[in-house]
N, C-alpha and C positions, 0 to 999 in steps of 0.2 A: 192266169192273171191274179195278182193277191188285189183284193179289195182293200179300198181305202180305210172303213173301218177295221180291219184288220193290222194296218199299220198302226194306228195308234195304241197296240198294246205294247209297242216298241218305245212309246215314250214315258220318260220319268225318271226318278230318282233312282238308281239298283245298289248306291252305297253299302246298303244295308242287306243285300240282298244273299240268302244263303247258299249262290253258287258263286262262285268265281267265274264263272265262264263267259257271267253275261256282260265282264269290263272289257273283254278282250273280243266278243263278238261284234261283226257288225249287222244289220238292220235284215236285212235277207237272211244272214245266219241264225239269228234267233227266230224269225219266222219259221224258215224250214226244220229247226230243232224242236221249237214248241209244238207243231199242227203234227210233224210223221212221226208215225211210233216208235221211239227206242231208234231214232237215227245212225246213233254207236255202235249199235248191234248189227244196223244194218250196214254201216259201213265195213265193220271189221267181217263179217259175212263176206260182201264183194268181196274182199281182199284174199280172204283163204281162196273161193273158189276161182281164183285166177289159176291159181295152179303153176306158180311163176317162182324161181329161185330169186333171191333179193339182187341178185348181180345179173341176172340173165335179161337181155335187151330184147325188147317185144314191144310191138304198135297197137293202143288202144284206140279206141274209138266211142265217144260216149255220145247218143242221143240223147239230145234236150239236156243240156249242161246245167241247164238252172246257174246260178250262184256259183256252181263249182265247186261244191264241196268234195264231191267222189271224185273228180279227176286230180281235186288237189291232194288228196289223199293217196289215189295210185303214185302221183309223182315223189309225194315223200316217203311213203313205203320201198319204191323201187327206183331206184338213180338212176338207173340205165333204159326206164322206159320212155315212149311217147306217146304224148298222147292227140288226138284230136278232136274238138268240144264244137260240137254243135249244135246251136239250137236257131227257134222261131224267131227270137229278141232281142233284137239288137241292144237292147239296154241288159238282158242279162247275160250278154258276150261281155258286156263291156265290166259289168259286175266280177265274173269269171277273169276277165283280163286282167284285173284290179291285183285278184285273190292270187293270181298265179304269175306275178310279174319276176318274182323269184326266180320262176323255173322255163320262162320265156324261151331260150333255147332249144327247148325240147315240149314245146306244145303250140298248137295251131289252132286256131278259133274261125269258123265259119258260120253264115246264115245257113239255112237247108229248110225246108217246106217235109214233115215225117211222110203225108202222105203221097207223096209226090213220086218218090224211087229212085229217082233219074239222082241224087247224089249218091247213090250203092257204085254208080257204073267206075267214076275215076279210081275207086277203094276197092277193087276187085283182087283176089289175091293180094292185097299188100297190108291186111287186119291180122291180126293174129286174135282180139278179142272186141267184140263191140259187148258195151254194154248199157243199162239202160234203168233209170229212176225214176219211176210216177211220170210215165208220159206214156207205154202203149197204148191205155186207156182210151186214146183218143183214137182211134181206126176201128174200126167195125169187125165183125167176125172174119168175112173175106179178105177184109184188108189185110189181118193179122196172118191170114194165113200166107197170103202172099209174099207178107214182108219177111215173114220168119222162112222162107223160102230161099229169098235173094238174099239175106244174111250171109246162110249156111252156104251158098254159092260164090260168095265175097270172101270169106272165111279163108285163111291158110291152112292148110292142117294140119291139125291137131291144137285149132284155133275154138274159145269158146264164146257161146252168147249167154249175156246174164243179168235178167231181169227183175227189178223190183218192180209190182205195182198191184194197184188195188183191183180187188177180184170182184167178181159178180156172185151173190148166194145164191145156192141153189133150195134155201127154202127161207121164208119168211123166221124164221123159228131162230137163223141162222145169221140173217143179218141182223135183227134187233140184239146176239150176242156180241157180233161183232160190233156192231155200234153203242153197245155198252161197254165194252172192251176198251175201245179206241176214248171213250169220254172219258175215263176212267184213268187213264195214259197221258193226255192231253193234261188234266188234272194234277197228275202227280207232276207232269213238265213244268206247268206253272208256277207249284209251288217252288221246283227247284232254282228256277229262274229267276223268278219274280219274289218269291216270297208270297205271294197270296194269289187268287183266283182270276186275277184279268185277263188271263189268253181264256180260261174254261167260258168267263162269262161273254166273250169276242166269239169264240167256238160255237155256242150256243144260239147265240143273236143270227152271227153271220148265217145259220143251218150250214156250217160247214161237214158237217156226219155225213154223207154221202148214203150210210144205210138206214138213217132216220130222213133224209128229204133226197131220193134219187132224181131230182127234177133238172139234172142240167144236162140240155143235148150233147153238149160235149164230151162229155163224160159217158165213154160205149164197152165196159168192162165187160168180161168173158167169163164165163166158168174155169178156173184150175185146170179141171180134167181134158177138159178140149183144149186147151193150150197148151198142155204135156202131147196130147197126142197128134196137134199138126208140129210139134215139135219134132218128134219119131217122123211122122211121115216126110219134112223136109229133109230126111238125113241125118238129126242130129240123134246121137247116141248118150248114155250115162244122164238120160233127161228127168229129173228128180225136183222139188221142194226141196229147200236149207234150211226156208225158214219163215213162221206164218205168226202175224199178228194184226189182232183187229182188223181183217180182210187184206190184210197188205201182206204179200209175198216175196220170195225171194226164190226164182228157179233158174231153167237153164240146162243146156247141154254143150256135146263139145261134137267137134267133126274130127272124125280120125283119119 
């Protein structure tokens, strides 16, 4: 849920502002560009590890669509895929419906409950990739391992799963890096955005650092290591990090 004061770094003049990016944004897209680190990188990240020729037809499946920026992205990188975006929000299906009405034909927008399972059963065999953007976070250790279970069992072969999302440190030492990391990113986002410091000082107020104020039940992040390895043990193979910044990852395996 973005916070009210959070929205308001979205308001004001950006005439002057030294990206271009932020005339052609809309209000969610600059939220989720400003707060995650290096968005760009993590998009074009997904993209390599699909593993997909640009004409080859294949069924994605994205948990917690948010906004829709990564499934809009798999559909304009690849014509021939589909994909299916679901999340908890009815207002951010409707955001995502918005962002992707271009490519309506070939993508499907559902509710779904993450903890729940019971939407894995109708997707069984028929995924060739789920993937997944700041939202495992939310299910517990058992959870995770469960879920990342009935994936790999949903999974076509030689189908992958591929996650971004924010980790748990496994020493104090580690997170106030990564939470100086992540300030410091936010920061430069700002500038390029805005032209001065209103998301960093939104950032700041809101305690949205996660490794400077870990206080929100919701939020039930894992160790790296243990999630590589109930990865291995559900079957999944080539289970590796692409890509780590300010506790935010990018991993993943594939079922052969």
């Amino acid at each position: 849920m973005i916070r009210k004061n959070v929205l308001k770094i979205t308001k004001g003049d950006y005439s002057i502002c030294p990206n271009n990016k932020i005339k052609k944004f809309g209000r969610n897209k600059i939220l989720t560009y400003l707060l995650t680190p290096r968005q760009d990188e993590m998009k074009n990240t997904f993209l390599q590890l699909l593993s997909k020729k640009e004409e080859e037809e294949f069924r994605v499946v994205e948990l917690g669509c948010g906004p829709g920026w990564l499934s809009k992205s798999i559909l304009e990188t690849f014509p021939k895929a589909e994909v299916v975006a679901l999340d908890g929000s009815k207002q951010m299906l409707e955001h995502a419906r918005e962002k992707m009405e271009h490519f309506k034909s070939r993508v499907t927008f559902d509710l779904f409950r993450l903890e729940e399972l019971d939407w894995i059963d109708p997707l069984d065999q028929q995924v060739d990739c789920f993937v997944s953007s700041l939202v495992i976070h939310h299910l517990d250790d058992e959870e995770k391992k469960e879920f990342f279970q009935r994936l790999y069992d949903a999974l076509l072969p030689g189908g992958a799963l591929i996650i971004a999302d924010v980790m748990k440190a496994n020493s104090k030492s580690l997170a106030n890096y990564w939470a100086d990391e992540w300030e410091k990113i936010v920061q430069e986002q700002s500038m390029e955005l805005f032209g001065d410091l209103r998301g960093l000082d939104v950032f700041i107020k809101e305690k949205w650092n996660m490794y400077h104020f870990p206080d929100d039940p919701a939020d039930k992040p894992s160790l790296l290591s243990d999630q590589l390895r109930w990865l291995e043990q559900a079957g999944f193979k080539g289970v590796d990090v692409s890509w780590l910044k300010a506790g935010h990852a990018i991993f993943g395996g594939y079922k052969e």
